[in-house]
N, C-alpha and C positions, 0 to 999 in steps of 0.2 A: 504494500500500500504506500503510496507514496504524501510526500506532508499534504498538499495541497486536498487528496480525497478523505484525512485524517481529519482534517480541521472544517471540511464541509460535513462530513459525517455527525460530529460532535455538535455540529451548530443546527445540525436537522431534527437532531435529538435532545435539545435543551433540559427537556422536563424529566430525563433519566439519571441513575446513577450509574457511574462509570465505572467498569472494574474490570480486570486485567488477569487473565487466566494465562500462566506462568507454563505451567505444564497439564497435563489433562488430569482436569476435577481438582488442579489448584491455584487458589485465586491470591494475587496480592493482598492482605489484609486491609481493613477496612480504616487502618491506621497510614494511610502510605500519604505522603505531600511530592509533590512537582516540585524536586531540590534544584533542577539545573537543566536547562536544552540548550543543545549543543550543535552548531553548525559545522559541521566539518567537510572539509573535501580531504582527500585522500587521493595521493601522487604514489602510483605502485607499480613494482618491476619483479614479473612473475618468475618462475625459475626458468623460465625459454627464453630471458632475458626480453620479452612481450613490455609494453610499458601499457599504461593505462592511468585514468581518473574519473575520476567521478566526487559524487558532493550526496552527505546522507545528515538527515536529522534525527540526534539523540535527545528521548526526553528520557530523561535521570529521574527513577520512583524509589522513593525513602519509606523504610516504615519509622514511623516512631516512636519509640518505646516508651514514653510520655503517655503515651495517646493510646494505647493497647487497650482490647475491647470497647472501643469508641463502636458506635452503634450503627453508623451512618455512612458510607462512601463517598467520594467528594463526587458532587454533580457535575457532569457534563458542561453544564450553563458556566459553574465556575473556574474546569480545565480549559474549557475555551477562553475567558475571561484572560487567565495567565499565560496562552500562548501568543493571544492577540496582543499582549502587553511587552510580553517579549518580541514579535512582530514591529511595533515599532521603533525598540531598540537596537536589534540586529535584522534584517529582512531576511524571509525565508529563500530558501531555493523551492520553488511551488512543486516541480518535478519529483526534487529528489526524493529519495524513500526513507521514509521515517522508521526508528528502533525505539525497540523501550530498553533502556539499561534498568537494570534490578538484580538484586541477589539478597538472600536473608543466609540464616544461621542452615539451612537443611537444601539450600538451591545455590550452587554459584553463581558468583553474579558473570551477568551474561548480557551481549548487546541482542536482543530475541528481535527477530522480524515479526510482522504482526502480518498474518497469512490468515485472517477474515474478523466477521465478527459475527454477534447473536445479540438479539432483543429478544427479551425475556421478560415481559410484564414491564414494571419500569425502571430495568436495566440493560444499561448496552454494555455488552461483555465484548472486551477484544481479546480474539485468539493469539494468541502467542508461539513462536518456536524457535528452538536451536537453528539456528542453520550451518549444518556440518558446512569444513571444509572443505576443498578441494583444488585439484592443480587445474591450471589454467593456461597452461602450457603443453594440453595431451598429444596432441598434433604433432609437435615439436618435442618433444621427448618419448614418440612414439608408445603414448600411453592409449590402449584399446578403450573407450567407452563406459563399454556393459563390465570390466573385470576390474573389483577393485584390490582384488591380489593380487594382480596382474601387477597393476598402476603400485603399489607400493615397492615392487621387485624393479621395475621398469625408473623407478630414481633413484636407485642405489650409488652410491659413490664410485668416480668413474663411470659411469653410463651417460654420461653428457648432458645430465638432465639434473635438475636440484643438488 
């Protein structure tokens, strides 16, 4: 999802509460605040020596430990409020794709792509996931597709590849 369908989504949804499913059947706590969004591009040189860039928005979720068993999810009405606020301090890239950074005590923290959502009465849940790595150089280092045994044997040192 990218920022610009992120922040029309939320705005469609005003009257919902917002919450963020981490991994399947688990939700960021209902304690969590918007600590930080993060504009970044990102200048990268794969191991086929491939160059690339691109530009992704991080928004940073906190739980707070203050706040534990707090009752209520932040609204929608109000994440929108703080990114539009941030909006006029740093301007968005509307394109790029937005992340959630998050981690607690039992989940690493992780930049998770948000790969859909769900409305649920009056909550909008955004899906959340890992997104494995991968090489980006298969072509060029003669890494096959479909094998990812393959592809690990295929960058070994000395094979002219990673």
């Amino acid at each position: 999802m990218n920022t610009s369908e992120f922040i029309t989504l939320l705005a469609e949804h005003p009257d919902k509460s917002l919450l963020f499913e981490y991994a399947p059947g688990m939700l960021v706590g209902t304690n969590y605040h918007i600590t930080e969004v993060k504009h970044i591009t990102v200048d990268a040189v794969d191991c086929g020596a491939g160059t690339d860039s691109w530009k992704e928005t991080i928004i940073q979720l906190w739980e707070s430990p203050s706040e534990l068993g707090k009752p209520d999810y932040m609204s929608t009405y109000k994440a929108l409020g703080i990114l539009r606020k941030v909006g006029t301090m740093k301007s968005y890239e509307m394109e790029a794709p937005v992340r959630i950074e998050y981690g607690n005590a039992m989940f690493h923290t992780a930049q998770l792509h948000v790969t859909g959502f769900l409305i649920k009465g009056d909550q909008l849940i955004m899906k959340l996931a890992v997104q494995p790595t991968d090489c980006k150089a298969k072509e060029t280092c003669g890494v096959p597709e479909t094998a990812e045994t393959t592809a690990a044997n295929s960058c070994a040192p000395g094979s002219g590849c990673c």
